[in-house]
N, CA, C and O atoms as a GROMACS GRO file, in nm:
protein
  472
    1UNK      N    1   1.884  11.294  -8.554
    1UNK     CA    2   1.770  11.380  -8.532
    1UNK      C    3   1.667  11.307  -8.447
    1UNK      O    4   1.625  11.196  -8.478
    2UNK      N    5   1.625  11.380  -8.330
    2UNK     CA    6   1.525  11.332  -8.288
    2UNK      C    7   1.362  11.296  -8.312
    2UNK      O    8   1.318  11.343  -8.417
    3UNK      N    9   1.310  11.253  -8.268
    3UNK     CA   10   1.166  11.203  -8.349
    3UNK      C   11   1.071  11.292  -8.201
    3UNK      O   12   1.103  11.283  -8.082
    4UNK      N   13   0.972  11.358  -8.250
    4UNK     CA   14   0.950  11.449  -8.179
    4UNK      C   15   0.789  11.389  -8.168
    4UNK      O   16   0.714  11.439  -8.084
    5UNK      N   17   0.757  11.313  -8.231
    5UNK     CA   18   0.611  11.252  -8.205
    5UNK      C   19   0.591  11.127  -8.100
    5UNK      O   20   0.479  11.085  -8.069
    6UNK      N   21   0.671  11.092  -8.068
    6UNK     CA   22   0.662  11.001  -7.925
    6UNK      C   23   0.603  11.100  -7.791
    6UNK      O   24   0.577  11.220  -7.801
    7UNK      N   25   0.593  11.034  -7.693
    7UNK     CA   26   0.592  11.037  -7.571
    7UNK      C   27   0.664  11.018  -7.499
    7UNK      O   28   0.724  10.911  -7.513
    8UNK      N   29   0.696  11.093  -7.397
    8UNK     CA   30   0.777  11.019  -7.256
    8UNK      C   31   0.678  10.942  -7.212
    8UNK      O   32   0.556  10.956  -7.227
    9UNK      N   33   0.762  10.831  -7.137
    9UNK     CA   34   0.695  10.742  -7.035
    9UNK      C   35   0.618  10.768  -6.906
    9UNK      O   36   0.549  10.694  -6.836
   10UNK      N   37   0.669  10.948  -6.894
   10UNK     CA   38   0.627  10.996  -6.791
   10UNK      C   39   0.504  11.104  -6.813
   10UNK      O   40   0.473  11.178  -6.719
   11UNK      N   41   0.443  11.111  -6.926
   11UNK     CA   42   0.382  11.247  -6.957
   11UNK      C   43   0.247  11.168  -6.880
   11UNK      O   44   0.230  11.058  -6.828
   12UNK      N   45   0.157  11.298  -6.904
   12UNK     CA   46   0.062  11.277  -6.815
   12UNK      C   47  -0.107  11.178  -6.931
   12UNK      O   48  -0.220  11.134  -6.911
   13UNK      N   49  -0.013  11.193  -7.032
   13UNK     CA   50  -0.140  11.121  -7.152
   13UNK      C   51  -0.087  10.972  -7.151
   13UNK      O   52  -0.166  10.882  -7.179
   14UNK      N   53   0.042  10.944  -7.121
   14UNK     CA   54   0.083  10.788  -7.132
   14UNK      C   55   0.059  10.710  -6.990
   14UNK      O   56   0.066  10.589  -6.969
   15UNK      N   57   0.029  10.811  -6.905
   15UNK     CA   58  -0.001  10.761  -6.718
   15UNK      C   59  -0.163  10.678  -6.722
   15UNK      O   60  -0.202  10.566  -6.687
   16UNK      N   61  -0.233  10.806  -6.788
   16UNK     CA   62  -0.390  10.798  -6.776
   16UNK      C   63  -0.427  10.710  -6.883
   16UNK      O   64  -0.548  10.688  -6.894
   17UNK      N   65  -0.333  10.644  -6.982
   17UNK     CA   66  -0.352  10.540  -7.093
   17UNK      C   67  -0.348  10.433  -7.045
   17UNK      O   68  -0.457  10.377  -7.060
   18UNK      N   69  -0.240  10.341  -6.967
   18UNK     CA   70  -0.204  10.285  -6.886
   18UNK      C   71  -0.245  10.254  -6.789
   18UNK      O   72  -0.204  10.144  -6.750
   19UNK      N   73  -0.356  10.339  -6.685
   19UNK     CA   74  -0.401  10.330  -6.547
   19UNK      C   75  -0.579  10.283  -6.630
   19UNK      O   76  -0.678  10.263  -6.559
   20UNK      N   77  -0.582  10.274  -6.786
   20UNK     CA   78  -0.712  10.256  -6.812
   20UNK      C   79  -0.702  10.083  -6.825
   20UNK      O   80  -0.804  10.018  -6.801
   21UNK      N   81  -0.602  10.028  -6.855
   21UNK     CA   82  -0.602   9.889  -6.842
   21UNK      C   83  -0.612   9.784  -6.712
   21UNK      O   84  -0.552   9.767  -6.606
   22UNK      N   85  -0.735   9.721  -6.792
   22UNK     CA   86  -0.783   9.651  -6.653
   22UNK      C   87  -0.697   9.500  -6.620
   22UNK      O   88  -0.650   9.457  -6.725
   23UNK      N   89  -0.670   9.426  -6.517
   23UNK     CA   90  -0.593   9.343  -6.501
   23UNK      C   91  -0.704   9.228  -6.492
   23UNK      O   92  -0.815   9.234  -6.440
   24UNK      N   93  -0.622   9.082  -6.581
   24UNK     CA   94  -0.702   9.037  -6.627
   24UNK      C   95  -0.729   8.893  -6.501
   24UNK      O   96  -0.648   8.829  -6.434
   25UNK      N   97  -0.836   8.889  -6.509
   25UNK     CA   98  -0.805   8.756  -6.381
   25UNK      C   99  -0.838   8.599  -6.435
   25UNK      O  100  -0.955   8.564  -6.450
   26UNK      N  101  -0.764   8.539  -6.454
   26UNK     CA  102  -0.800   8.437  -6.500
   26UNK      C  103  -0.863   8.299  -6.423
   26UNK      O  104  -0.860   8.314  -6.301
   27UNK      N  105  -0.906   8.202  -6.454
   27UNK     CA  106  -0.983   8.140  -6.354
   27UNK      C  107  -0.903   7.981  -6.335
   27UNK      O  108  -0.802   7.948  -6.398
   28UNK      N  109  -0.975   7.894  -6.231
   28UNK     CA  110  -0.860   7.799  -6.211
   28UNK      C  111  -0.884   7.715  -6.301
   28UNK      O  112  -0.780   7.648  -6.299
   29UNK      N  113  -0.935   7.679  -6.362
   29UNK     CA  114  -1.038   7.646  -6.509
   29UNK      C  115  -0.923   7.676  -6.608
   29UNK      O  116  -0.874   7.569  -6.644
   30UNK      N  117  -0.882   7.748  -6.645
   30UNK     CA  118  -0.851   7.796  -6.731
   30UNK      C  119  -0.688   7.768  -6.738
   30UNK      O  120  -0.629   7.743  -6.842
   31UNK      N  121  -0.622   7.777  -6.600
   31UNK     CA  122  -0.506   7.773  -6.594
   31UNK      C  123  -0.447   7.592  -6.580
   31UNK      O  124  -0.334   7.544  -6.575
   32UNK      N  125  -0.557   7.543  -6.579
   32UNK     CA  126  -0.533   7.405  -6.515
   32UNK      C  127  -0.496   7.362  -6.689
   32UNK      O  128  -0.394   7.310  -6.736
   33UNK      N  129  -0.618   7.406  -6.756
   33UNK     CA  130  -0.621   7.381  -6.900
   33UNK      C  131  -0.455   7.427  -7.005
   33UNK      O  132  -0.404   7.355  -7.091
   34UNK      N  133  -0.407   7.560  -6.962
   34UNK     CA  134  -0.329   7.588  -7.013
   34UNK      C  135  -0.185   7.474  -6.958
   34UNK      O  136  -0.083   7.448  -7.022
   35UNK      N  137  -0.220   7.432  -6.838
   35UNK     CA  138  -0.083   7.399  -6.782
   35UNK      C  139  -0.094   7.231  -6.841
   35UNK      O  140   0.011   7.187  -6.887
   36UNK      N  141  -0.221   7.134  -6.841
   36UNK     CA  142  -0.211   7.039  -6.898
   36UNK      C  143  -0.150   7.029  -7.059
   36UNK      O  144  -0.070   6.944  -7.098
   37UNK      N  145  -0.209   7.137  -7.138
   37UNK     CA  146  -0.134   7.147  -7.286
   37UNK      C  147  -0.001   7.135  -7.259
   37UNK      O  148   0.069   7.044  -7.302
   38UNK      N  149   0.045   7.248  -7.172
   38UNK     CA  150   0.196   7.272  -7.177
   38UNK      C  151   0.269   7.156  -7.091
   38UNK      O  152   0.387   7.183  -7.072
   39UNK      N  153   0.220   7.017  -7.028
   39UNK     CA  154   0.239   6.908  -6.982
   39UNK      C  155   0.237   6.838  -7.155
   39UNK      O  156   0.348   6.806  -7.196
   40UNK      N  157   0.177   6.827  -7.203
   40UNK     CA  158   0.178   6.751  -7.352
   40UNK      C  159   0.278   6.734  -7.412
   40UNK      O  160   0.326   6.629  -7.454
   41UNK      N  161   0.324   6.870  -7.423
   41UNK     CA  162   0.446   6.895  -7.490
   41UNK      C  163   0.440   6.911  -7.614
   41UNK      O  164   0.543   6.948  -7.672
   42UNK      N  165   0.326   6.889  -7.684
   42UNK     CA  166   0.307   6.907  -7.817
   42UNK      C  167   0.324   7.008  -7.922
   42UNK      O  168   0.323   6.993  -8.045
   43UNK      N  169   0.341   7.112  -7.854
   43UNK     CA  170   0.362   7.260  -7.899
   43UNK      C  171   0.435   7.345  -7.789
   43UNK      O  172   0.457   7.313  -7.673
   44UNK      N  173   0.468   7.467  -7.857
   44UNK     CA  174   0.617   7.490  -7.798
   44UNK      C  175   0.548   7.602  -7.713
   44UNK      O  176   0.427   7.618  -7.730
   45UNK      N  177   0.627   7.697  -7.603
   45UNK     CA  178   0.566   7.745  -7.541
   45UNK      C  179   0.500   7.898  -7.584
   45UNK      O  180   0.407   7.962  -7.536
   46UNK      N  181   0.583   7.926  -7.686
   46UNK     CA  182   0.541   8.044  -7.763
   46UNK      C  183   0.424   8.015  -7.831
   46UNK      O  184   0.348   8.110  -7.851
   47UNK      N  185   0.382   7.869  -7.885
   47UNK     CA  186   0.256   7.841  -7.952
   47UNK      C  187   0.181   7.817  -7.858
   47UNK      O  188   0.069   7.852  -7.897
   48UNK      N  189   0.172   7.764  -7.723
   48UNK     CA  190   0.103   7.776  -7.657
   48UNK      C  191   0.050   7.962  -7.624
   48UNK      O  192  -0.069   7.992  -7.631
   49UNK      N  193   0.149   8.056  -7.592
   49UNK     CA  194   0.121   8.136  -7.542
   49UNK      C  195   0.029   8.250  -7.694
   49UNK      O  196  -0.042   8.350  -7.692
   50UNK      N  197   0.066   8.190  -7.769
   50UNK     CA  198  -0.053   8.266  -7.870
   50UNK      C  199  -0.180   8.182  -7.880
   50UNK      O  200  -0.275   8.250  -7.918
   51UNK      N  201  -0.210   8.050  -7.857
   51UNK     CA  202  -0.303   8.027  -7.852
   51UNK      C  203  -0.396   8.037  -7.754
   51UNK      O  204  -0.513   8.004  -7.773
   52UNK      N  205  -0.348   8.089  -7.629
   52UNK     CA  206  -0.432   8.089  -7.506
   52UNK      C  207  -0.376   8.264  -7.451
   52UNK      O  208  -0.417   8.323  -7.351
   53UNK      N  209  -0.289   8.306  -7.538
   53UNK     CA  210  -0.316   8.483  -7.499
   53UNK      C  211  -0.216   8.522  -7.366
   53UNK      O  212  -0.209   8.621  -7.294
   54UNK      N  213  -0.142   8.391  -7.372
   54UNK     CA  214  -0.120   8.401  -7.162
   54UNK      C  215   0.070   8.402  -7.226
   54UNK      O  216   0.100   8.307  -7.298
   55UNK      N  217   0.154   8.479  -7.204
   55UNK     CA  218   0.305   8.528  -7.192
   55UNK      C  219   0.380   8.391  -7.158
   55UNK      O  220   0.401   8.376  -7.038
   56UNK      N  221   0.396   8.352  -7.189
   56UNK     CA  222   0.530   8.255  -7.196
   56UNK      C  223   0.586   8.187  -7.087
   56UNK      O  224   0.576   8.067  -7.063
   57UNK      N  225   0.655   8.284  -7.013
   57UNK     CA  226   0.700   8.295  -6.892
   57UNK      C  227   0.563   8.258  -6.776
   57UNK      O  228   0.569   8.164  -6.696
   58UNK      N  229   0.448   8.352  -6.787
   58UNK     CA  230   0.363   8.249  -6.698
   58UNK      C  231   0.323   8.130  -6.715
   58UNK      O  232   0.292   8.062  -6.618
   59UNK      N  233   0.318   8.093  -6.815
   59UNK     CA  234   0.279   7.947  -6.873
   59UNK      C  235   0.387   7.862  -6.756
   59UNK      O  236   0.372   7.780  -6.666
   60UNK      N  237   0.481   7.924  -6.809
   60UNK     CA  238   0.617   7.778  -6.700
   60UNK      C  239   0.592   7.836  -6.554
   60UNK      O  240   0.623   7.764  -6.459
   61UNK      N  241   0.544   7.949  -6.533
   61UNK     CA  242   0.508   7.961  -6.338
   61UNK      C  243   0.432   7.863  -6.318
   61UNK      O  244   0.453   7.766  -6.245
   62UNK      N  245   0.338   7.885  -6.383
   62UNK     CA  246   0.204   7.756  -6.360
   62UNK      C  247   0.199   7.603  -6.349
   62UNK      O  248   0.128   7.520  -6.294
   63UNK      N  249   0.335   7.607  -6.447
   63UNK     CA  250   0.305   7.443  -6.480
   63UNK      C  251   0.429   7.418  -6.351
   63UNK      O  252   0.393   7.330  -6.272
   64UNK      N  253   0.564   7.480  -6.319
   64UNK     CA  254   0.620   7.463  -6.201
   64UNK      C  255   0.527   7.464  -6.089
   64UNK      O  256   0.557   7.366  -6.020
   65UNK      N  257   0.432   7.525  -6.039
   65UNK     CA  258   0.363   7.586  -5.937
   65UNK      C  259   0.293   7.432  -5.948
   65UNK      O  260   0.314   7.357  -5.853
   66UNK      N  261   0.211   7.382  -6.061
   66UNK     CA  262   0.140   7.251  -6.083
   66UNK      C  263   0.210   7.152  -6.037
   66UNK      O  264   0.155   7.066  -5.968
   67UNK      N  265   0.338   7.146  -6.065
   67UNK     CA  266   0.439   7.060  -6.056
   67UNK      C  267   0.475   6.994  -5.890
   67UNK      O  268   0.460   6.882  -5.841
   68UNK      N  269   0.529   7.129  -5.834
   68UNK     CA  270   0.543   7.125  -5.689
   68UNK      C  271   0.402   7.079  -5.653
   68UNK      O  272   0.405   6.957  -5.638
   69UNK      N  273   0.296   7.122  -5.637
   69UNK     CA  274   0.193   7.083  -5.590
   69UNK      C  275   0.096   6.994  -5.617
   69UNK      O  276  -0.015   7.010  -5.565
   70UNK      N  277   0.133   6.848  -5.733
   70UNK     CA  278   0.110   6.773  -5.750
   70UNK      C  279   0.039   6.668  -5.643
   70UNK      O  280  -0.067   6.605  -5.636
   71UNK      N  281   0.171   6.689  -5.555
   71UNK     CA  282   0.163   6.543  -5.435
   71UNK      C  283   0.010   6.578  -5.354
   71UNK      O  284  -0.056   6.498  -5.288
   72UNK      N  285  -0.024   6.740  -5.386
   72UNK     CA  286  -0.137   6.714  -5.230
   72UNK      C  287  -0.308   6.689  -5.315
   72UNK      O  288  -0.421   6.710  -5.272
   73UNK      N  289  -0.270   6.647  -5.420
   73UNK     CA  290  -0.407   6.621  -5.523
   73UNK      C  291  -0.495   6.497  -5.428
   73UNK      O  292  -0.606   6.492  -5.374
   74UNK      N  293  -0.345   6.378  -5.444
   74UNK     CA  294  -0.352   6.269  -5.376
   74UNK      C  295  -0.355   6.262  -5.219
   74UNK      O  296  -0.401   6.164  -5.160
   75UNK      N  297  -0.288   6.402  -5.138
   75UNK     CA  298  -0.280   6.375  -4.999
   75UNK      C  299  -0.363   6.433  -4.930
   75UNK      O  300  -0.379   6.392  -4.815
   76UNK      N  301  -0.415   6.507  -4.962
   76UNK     CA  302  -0.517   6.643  -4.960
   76UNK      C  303  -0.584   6.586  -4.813
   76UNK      O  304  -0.528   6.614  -4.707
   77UNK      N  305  -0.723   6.491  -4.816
   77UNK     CA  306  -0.755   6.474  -4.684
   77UNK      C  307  -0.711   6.432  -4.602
   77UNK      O  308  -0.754   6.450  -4.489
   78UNK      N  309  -0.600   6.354  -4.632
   78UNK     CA  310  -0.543   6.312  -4.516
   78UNK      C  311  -0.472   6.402  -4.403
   78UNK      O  312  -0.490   6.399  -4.281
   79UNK      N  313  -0.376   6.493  -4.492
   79UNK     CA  314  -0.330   6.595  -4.431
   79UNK      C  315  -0.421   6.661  -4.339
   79UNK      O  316  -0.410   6.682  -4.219
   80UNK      N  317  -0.552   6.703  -4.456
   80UNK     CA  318  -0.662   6.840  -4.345
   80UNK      C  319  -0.705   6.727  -4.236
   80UNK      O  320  -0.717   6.791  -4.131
   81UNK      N  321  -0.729   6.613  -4.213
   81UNK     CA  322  -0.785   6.547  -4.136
   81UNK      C  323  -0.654   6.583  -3.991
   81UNK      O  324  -0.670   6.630  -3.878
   82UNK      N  325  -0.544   6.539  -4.058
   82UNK     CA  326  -0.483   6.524  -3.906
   82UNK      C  327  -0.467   6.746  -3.860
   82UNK      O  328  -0.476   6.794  -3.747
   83UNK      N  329  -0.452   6.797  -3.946
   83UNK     CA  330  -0.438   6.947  -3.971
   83UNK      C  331  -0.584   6.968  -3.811
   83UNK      O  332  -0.563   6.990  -3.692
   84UNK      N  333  -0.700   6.951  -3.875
   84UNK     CA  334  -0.790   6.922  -3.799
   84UNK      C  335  -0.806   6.852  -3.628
   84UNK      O  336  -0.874   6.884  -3.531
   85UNK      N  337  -0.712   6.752  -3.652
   85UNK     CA  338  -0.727   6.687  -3.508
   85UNK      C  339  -0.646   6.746  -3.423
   85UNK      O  340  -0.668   6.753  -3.302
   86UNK      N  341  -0.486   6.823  -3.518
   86UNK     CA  342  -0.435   6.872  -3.416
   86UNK      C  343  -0.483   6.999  -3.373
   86UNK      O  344  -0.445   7.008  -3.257
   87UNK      N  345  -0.551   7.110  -3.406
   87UNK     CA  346  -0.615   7.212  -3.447
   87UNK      C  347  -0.717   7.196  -3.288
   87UNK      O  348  -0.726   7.279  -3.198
   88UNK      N  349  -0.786   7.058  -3.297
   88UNK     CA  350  -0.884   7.018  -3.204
   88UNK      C  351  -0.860   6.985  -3.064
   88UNK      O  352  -0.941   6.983  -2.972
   89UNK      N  353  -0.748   6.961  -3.062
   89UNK     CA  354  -0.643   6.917  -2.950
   89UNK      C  355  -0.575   7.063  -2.911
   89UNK      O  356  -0.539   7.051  -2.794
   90UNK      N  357  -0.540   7.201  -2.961
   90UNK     CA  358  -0.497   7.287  -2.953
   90UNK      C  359  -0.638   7.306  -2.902
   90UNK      O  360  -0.666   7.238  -2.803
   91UNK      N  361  -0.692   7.352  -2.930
   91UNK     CA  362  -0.848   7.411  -2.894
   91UNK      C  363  -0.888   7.361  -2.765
   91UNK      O  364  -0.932   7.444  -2.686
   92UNK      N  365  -0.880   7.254  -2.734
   92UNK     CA  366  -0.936   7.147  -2.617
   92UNK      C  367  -0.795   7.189  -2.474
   92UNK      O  368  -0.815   7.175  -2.354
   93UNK      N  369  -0.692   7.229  -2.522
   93UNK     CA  370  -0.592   7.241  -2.427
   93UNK      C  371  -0.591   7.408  -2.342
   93UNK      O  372  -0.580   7.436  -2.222
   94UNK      N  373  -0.607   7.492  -2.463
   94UNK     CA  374  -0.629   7.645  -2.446
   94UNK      C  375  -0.758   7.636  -2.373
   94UNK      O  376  -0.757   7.685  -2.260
   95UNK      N  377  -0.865   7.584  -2.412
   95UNK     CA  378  -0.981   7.565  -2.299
   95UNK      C  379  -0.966   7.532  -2.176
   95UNK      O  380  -1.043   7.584  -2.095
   96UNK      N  381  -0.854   7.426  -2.124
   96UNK     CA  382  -0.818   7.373  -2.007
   96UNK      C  383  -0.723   7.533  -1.945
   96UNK      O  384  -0.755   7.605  -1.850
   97UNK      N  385  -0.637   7.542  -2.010
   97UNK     CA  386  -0.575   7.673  -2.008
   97UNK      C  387  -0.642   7.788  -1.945
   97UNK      O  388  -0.597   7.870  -1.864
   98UNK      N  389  -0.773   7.777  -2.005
   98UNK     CA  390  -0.872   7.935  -1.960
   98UNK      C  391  -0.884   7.878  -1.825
   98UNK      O  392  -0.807   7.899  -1.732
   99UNK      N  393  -0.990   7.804  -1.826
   99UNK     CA  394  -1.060   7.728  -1.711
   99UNK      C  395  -0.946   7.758  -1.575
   99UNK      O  396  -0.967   7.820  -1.470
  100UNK      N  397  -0.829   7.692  -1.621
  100UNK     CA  398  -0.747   7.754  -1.482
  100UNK      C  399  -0.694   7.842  -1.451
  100UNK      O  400  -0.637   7.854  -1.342
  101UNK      N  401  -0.704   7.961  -1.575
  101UNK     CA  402  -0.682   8.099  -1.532
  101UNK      C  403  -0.832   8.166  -1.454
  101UNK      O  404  -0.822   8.251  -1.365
  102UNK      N  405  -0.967   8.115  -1.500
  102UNK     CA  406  -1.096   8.155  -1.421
  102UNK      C  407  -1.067   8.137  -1.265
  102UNK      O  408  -1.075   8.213  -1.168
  103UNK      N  409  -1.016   7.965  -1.286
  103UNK     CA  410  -1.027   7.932  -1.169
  103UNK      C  411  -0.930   7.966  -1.067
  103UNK      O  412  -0.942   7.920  -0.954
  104UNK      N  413  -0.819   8.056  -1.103
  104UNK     CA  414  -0.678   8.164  -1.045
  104UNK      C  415  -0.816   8.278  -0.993
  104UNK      O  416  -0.871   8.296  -0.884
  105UNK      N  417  -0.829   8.318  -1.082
  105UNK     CA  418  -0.888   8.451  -1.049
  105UNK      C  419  -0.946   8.476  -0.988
  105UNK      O  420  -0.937   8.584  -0.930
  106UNK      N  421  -1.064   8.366  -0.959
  106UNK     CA  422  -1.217   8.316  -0.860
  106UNK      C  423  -1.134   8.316  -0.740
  106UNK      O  424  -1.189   8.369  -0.643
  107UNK      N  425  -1.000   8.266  -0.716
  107UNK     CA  426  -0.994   8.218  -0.595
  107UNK      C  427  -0.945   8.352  -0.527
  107UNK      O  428  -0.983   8.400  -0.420
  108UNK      N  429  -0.836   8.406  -0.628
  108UNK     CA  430  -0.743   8.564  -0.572
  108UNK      C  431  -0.859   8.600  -0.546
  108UNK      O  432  -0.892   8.578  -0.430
  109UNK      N  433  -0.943   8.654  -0.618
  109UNK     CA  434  -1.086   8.767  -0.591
  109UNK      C  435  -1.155   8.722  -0.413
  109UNK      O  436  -1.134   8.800  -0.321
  110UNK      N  437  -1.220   8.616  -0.393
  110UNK     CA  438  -1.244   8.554  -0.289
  110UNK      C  439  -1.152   8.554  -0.174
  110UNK      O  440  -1.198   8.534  -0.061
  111UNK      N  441  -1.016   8.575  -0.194
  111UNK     CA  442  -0.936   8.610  -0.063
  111UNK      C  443  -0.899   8.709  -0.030
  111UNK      O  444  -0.881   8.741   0.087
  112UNK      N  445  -0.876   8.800  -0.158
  112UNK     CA  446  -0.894   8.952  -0.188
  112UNK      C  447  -1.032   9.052  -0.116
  112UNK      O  448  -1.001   9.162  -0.072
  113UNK      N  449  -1.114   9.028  -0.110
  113UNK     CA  450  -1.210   9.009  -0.005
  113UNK      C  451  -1.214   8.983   0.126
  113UNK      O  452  -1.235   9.058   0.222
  114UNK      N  453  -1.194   8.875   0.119
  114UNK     CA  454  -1.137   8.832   0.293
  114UNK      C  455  -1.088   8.928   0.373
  114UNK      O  456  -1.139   8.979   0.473
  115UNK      N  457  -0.933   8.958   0.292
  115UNK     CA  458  -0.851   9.063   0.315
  115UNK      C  459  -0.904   9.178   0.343
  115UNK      O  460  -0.884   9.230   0.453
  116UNK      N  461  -0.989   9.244   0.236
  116UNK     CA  462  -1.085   9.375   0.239
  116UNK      C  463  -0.964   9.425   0.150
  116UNK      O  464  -0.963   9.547   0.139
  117UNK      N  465  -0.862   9.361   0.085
  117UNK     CA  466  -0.801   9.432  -0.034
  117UNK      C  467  -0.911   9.446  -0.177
  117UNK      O  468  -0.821   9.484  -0.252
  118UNK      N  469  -0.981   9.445  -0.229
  118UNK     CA  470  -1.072   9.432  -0.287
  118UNK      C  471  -1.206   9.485  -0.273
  118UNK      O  472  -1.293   9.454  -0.354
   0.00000   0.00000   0.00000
């Protein structure tokens, strides 16, 4: 026998129930904190995830995501520094770049003239 007091997933009272939940944003504060516990190891990840409210499964995105991105804690300026110089050197070349497309154009225009094509 069927149970006739549920809902479909599709009715229009379980859509507008659903579209009232707000998505929660958590801060980097917060996640740094959850991912050092779950570095401890002291508690398991299900006790982590009731004590901080946060699903299981994100707990281990985070602390992988922490993981991989360990190395640039330590490399951080060095990288933006050279990131920067080459950045500055791109910039300084495209300038040379313009300059001799002005200086194409100045000259066509000026003979273009001459001509009386222009």
């Amino acid at each position: 026998m069927k149970n006739n007091n549920t809902k479909p997933a599709s009715s229009r009272e379980s859509i507008t129930e659903t579209s009232q939940r707000t998505r929660r944003v958590l801060d980097d504060a917060f996640k740094t904190k959850v991912v050092l516990a779950a570095l401890h190891e002291d508690k398991t990840l299900a006790e982590l995830s009731t004590e901080f409210g946060v699903h299981p499964n994100q707990i281990s995105q985070w602390k992988a995501y922490f993981l991989q991105n360990a190395t640039s804690v330590f490399s951080g300026p060095k990288d933006e520094k050279k990131e920067i110089k080459r950045l500055e050197k791109e910039r300084d070349d495209l300038h040379k770049v313009i300059g001799k497309k002005e200086m194409d154009i100045d000259f066509l225009k000026k003979n273009l003239k001459k001509l009386g094509l222009l």
